[in-house]
Backbone as CSV, one residue per row, in Angstrom:
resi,resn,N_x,N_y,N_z,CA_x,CA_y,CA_z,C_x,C_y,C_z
1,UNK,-52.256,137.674,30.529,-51.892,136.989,31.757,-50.442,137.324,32.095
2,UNK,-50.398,137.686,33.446,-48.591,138.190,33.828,-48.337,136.655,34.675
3,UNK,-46.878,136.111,34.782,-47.078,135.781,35.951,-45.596,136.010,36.248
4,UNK,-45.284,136.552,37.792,-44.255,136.811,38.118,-44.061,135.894,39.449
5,UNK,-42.626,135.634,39.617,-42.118,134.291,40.101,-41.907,135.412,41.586
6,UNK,-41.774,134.947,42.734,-41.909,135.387,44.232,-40.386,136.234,44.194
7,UNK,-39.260,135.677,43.267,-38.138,136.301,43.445,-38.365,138.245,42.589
8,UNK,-39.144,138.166,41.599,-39.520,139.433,41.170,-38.469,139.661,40.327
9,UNK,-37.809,138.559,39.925,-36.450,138.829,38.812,-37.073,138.873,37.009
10,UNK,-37.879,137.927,36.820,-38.508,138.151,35.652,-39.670,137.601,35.762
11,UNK,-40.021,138.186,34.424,-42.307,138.551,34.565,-41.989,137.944,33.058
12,UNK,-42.836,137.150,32.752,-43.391,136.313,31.761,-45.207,137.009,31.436
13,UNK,-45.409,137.591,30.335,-46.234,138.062,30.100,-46.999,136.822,28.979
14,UNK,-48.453,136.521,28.897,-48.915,135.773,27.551,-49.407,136.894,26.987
15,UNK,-48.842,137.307,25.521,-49.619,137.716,24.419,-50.204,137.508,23.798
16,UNK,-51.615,138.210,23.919,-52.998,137.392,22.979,-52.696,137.602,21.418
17,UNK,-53.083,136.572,20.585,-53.168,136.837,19.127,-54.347,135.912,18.497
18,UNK,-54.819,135.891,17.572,-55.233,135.036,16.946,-54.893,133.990,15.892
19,UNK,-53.450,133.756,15.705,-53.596,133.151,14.741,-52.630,131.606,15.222
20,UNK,-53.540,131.050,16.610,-53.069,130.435,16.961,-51.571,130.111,18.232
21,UNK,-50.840,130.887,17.476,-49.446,130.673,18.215,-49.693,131.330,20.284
22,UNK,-48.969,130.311,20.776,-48.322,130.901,22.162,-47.523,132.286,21.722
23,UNK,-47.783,133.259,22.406,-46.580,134.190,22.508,-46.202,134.506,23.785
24,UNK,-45.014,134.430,24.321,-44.686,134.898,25.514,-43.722,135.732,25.454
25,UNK,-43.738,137.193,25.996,-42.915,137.703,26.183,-42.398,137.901,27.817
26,UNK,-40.919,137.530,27.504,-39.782,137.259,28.353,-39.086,138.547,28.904
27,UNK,-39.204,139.512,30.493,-38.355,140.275,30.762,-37.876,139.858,31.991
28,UNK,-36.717,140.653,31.917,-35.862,140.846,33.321,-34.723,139.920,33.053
29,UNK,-34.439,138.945,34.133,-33.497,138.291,34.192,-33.556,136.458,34.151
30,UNK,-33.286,135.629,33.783,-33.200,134.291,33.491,-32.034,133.889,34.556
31,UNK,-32.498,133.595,35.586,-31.085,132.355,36.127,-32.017,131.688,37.383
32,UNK,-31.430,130.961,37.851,-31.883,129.678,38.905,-33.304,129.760,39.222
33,UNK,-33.930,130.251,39.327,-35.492,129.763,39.865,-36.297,130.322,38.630
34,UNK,-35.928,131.443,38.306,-36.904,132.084,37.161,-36.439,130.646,35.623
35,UNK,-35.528,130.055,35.855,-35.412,129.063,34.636,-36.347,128.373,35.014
36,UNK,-36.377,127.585,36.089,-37.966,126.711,36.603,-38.847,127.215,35.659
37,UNK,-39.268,128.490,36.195,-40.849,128.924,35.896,-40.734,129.008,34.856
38,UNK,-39.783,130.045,33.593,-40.241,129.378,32.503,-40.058,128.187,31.620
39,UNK,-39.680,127.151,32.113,-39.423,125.748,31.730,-40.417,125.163,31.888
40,UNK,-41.478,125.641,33.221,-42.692,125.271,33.424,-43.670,125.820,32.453
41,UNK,-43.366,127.089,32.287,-44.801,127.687,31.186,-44.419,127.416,29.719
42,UNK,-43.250,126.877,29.275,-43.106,126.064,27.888,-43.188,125.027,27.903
43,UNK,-43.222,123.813,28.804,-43.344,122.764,29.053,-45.086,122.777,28.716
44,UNK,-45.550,123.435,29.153,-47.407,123.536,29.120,-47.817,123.709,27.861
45,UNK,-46.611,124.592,26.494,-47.309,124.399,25.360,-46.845,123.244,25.003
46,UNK,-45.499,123.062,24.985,-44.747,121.943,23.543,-45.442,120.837,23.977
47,UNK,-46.158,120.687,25.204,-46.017,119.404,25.685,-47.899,119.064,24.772
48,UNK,-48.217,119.934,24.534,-49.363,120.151,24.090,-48.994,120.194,22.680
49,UNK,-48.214,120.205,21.982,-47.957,120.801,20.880,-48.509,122.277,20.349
50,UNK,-48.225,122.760,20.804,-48.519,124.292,20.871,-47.774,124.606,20.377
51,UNK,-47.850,125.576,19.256,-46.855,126.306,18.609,-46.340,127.499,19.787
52,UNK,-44.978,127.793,20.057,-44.743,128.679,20.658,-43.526,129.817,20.276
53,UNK,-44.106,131.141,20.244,-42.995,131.900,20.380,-42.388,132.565,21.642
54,UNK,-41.163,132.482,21.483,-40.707,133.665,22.989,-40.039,134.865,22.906
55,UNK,-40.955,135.981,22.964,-40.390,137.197,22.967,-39.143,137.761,23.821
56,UNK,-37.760,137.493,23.684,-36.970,137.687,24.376,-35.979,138.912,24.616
57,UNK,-36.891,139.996,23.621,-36.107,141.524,23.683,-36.172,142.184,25.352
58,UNK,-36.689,141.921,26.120,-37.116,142.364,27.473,-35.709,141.600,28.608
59,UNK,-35.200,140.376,27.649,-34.275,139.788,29.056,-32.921,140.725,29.094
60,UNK,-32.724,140.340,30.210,-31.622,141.230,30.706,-30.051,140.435,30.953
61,UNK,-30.695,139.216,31.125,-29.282,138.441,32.044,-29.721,137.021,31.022
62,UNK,-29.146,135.991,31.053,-29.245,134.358,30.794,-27.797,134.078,31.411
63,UNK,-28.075,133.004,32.256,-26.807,131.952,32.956,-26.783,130.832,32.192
64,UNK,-26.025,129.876,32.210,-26.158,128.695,31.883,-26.884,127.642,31.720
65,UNK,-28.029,128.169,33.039,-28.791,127.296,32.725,-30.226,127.487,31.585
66,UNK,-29.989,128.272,32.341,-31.484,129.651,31.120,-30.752,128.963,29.890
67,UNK,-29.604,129.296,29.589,-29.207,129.240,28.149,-29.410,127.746,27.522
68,UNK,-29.106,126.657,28.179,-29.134,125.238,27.977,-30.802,124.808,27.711
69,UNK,-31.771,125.587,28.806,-33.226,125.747,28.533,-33.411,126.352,26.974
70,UNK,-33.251,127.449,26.794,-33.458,128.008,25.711,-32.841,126.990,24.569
71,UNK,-31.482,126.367,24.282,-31.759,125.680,23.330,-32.550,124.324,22.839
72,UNK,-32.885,124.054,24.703,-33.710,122.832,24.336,-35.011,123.260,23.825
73,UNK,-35.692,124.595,24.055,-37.317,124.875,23.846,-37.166,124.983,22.005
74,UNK,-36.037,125.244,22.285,-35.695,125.749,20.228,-35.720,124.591,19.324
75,UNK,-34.869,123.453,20.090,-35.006,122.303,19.388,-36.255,121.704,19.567
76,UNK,-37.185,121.831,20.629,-38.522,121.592,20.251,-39.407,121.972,19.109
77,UNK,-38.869,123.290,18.585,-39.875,123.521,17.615,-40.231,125.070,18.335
78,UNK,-39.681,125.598,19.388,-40.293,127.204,19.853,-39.448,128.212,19.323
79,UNK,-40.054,129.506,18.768,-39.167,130.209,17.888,-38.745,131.161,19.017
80,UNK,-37.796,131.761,18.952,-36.888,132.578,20.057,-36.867,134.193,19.075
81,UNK,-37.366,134.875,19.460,-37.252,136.440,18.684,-36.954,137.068,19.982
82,UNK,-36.269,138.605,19.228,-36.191,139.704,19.318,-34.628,139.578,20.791
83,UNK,-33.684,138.550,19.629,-32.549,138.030,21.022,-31.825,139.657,20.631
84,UNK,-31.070,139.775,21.795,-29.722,140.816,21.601,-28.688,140.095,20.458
85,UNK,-27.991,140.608,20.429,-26.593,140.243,19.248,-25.825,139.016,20.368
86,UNK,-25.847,139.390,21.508,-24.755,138.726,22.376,-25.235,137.249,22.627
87,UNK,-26.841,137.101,22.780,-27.785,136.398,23.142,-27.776,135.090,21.642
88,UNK,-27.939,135.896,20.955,-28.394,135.340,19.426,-26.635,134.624,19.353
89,UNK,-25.680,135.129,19.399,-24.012,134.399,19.097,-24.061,133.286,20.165
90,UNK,-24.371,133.255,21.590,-24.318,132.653,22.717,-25.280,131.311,21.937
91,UNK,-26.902,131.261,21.523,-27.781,130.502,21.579,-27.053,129.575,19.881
92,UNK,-25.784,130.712,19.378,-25.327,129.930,18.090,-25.813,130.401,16.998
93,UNK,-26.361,131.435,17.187,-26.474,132.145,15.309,-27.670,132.798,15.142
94,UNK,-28.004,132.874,14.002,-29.694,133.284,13.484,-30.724,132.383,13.286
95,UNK,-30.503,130.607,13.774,-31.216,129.553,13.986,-32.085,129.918,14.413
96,UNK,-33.515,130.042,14.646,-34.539,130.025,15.783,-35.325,131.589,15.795
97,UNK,-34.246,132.537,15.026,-34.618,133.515,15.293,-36.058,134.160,14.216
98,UNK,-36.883,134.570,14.355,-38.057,135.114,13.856,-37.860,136.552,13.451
99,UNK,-37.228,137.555,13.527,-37.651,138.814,13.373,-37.440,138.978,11.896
């Protein structure tokens, strides 16, 4: 499943697996409307208790707010992989990270 937000800044892909987990992989860019949408498509697992991962080697940009999102999905319990170096120091370390 793709779904891309009307601005065309980032595409949220679901990756199928079997062993349960959400995977979403995350490209393009994170700031003002694309934080909505994916706040909306993690809101749909945790809120479910869904285990979730977010593939985040594909983003390009995070603003402030993206970033404040991202540590709240982390403190839920969603694992954050495949951050950049800059991404991973910004979100506060190797906390969260999966690879």
């Amino acid at each position: 499943m793709r779904v891309a937000p009307a601005s065309g800044m980032m595409r949220i892909t679901r990756v199928p697996g079997t062993d349960g987990v959400a995977r979403l992989s995350i490209e393009g860019r994170l700031a003002e409307a694309e934080v909505t949408e994916l706040a909306t498509s993690c809101e749909a697992y945790l809120a479910a208790r869904h285990p979730l991962l977010l593939d985040l080697s594909g983003v390009t940009f995070v603003d402030a707010q993206a970033l404040g999102l991202l540590h709240a999905v982390a403190q839920r319990g969603a694992v954050l992989t495949g951050c950049s170096p800059f991404l991973r120091e910004m979100l506060g370390g190797p906390q969260g990270e999966a690879e």
